[in-house]
Phi, psi and omega in degrees: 000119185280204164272147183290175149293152182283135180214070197267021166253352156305066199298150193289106172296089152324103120001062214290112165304313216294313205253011160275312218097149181246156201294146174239126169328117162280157200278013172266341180258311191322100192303334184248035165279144201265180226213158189236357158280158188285169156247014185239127156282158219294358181237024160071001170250144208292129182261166190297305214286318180331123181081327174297145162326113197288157189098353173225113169328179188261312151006283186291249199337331179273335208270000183292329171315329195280008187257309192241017186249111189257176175272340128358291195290311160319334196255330154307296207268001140270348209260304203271003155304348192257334161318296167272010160292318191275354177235147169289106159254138181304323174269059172262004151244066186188121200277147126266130146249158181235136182071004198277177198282153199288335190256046193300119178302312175316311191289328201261355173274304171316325175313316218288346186225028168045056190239103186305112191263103153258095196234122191301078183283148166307302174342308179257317175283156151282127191238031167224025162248114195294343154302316154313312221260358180248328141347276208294352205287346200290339209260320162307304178286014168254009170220052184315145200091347163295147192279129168228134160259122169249132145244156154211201192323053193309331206306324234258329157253031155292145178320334180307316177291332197266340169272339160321299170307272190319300171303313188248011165106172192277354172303312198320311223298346173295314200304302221256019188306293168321300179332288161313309191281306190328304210277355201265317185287314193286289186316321196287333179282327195281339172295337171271336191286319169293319160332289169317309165306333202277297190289359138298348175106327182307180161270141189211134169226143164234160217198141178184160189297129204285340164289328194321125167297341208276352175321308201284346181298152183267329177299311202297294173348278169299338145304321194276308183287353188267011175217027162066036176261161172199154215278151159206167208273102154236165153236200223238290175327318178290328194234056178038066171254123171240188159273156182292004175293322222101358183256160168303152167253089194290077157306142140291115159247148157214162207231138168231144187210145189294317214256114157336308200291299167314321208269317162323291175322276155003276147359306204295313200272049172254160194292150165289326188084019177269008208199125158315142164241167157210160179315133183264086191238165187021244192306350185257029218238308188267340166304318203266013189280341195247155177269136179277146165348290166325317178281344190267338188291321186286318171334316191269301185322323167330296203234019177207334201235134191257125202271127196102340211250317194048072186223146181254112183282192150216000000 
């Protein structure tokens, strides 16, 4: 599948999500819907496997990536590599991240190896405002061929709420309802704002805790198929995320992405089992909200950098 054509004078039909509606959840995908399985292993504690299907192992989830990368996805993801090798795009050496934290570890690493970091933080934008969100789409189409990493709010359809549920009763499942729509409505910008990269010629990642209910939304799901994307497995321990102990932090992350290259990359970093851990729960829960130095150099290495050479690909 190539890249569409480049049309950057073509402005991005923004969507008002807010007043379309956002998807509403059955009550089998839904994170604050309450459940009549337990969400605690048998010592109380929140398991990794939490939100996943039931029957397929944590094993089975990271090894699926060698399963679902077809010649389909390989024959996109070389096409628009060679697409931009063979076109002047002006953002070809150039990151969005969207919806990421202002004081982005990506950014101050891109600087540093002479990669233009443009990053939408939630702090100055509203990324749930179709105005804003068309603001940032003006700033993607002045640079076709740019590159996007997108997140957004995971706490509100993390396993935490179905342990939430399960402790104070099926009354909680309200409190965090508002919320949940708020990341859903967010999820719906960052899907048009990567679409546009794509159909810019660009690169597109999107990135959330590999438990995250929002995994499960049918837009996103239809968006990744309709751009050839496709998911892979890591954790936070591989890529020196620790705790405020000082032990490693087996986060789960997954990245779903257009580029071969990333999912190669990517890959590399599941835990081994060599090295103490602790939960990334409680005190450790906003230390692991963030990507470590390690996730941002592979990232850029990835997608920019031949690594010893500092050299810029495409």
């Amino acid at each position: 599948m190539s890249p569409r054509p480049i049309a950057p004078q073509t402005p991005l039909p923004v969507t008002d999500v807010a007043s379309a509606g956002v998807e509403e959840w059955g009550v089998s995908d839904h994170a604050g819907e309450a459940t009549d399985e337990p969400v605690q292993d048998a010592d109380g504690q929140l398991p990794f496997s939490a939100g996943i299907p039931p029957g397929e192992s944590e094993p089975a989830l990271i090894n699926r990536v060698a399963s679902t990368i077809d010649e389909a996805f390989v024959r996109s993801s070389v096409e628009r590599a060679k697409h931009r090798r063979m076109n002047t795009l002006f953002g070809n050496n150039t990151l969005f991240e969207f919806a990421c934290s202002g004081d982005s570890i990506t950014g101050g690493q891109a600087e540093a190896v002479g990669v233009s970091c443009i990053t939408l933080g939630r702090s100055t934008l509203d990324l749930c405002n179709p105005e804003h969100v068309q603001q940032a789409a003006g700033q993607l189409e002045a640079l076709p061929g740019a590159d996007a990493w997108a997140s957004v709010t995971c706490t509100h359809h993390s396993p935490i709420q179905n342990l939430n549920i399960h402790r104070h009763g099926k009354p909680y499942q309200k409190k965090p309802r508002k919320k949940q729509k708020e990341s859903e409505q967010l999820l719906q910008y960052a899907i048009q704002f990567l679409e546009r990269a794509l159909e810019l010629g660009g690169r597109a990642a999107f990135e959330l805790p590999a438990e995250n209910a929002l995994w499960k939304n049918q837009r996103l799901r239809a968006f990744e198929e309709r751009a050839c994307m496709k998911r892979v497995y890591l954790h936070g321990c591989a890529l020196i995320l620790k705790g405020k102990d000082g032990k490693h932090v087996k986060k789960p992350w997954c990245v779903s992405t257009s580029d071969l290259r990333l999912i190669q990359f990517l890959s590399q970093h599941v835990c081994n089992g060599d090295h103490d851990r602790e939960e990334a729960l409680d005190k450790n829960a906003a230390q692991a909200a963030y990507y470590t130095p390690e996730f941002a150099s592979t990232l850029l290495e990835a997608w920019y950098l031949q690594k010893g050479a500092g050299a810029c690909q495409s």
